[in-house]
C-alpha positions in Angstrom: 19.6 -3.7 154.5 16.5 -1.5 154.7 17.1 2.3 154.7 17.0 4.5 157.8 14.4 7.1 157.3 13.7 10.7 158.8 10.1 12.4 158.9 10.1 15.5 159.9 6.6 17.4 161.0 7.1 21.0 160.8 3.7 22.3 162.3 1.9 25.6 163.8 3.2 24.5 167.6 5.8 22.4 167.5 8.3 20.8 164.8 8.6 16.7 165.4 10.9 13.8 164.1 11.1 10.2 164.0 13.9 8.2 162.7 13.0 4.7 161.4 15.2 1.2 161.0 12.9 -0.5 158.9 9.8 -0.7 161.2 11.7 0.3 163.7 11.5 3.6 166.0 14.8 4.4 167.0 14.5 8.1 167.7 11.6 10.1 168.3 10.8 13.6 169.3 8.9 16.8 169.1 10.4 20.7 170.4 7.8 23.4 170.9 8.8 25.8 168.1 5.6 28.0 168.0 6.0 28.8 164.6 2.2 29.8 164.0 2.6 32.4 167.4 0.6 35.7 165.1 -0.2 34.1 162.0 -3.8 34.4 162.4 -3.6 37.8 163.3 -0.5 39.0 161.0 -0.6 36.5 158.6 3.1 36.1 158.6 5.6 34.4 160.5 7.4 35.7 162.9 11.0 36.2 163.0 11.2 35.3 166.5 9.2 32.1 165.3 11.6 31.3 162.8 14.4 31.4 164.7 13.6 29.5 166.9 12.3 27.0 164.1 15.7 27.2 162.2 17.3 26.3 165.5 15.3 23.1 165.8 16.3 22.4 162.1 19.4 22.0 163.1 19.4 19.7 166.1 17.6 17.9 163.6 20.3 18.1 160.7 22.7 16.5 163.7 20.4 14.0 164.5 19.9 12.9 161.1 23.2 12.6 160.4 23.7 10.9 164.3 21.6 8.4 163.3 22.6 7.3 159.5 19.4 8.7 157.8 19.5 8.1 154.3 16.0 9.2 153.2 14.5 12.3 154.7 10.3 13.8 154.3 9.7 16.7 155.1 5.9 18.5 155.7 4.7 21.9 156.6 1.6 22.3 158.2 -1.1 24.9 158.5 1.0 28.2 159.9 3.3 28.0 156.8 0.2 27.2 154.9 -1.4 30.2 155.8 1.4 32.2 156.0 2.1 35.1 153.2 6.0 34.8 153.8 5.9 30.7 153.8 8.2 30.4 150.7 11.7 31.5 152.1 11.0 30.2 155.1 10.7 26.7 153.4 14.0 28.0 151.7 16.0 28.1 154.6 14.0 25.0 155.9 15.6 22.9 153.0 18.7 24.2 152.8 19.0 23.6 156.6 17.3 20.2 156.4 18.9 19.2 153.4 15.7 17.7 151.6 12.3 18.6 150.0 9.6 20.3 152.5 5.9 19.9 151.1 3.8 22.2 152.2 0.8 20.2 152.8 -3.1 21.0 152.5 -5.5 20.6 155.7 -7.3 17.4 154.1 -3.5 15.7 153.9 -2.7 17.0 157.7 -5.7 15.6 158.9 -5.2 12.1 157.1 -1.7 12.1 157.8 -2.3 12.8 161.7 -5.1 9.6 161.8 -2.9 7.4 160.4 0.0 8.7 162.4 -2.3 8.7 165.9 -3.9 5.3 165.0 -0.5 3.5 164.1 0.2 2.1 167.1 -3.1 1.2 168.7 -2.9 -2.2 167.5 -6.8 -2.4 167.6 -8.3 -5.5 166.1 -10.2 -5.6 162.9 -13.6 -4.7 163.2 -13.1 -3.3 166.7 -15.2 -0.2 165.8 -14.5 3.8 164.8 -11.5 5.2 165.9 -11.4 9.0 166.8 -8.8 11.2 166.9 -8.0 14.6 168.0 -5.5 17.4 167.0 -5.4 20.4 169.1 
């Protein structure tokens, strides 16, 4: 019996999950959060932005627990990254997520977001360079 998993992306625009059955995809989806909306220009988040983020935390919590998870990865992007109140916010995320939450570095985001994009292409070996953009 393999283990249903959870991975939740928690990033600047958006906060996304997939749930996995072994290799399988059975739930998969991503809710404009706009967590990074002043960042750049406050360096904080917002409490509007958080909000709105906890909210999505937990239609995720139900989903998890909809679909059987029993393993759950977490990862913060850039706007907690950058953030100067990023630590409770990541607080409330794992207490309302019920798991770790890594606040990841831009070199892991952008490997993580290849291997993520490039997943399902199913390109042959030696088909040539993939690239890949993240807005």
């Amino acid at each position: 019996m393999s283990d249903t998993v959870g991975v939740i992306d928690i990033g600047s625009n958006s906060v996304k999950l997939l749930v996995l059955d072994g290799n399988n995809v059975v739930h998969r989806d991503s809710v404009v959060t706009r967590l990074g909306t002043g960042v750049n220009a406050t360096g904080r988040l917002s409490d509007e932005s958080i909000a709105a983020t906890r909210t999505r935390f937990g239609e995720i919590r139900s989903l998890l627990d909809d679909h059987g998870v029993t393993n759950t990865w977490a990862v913060a992007t850039a706007a907690v990254r950058n953030a100067a109140n990023s630590a409770p916010f990541v607080d409330m995320a794992r207490n309302t997520l019920g798991c770790d939450v890594a606040v990841i570095d831009g070199v892991t985001e952008g490997n993580l977001s290849f291997l993520g994009a490039q997943r399902d292409l199913a390109l042959p070996p030696g088909n040539g360079p993939v690239t890949v953009i993240d807005i």
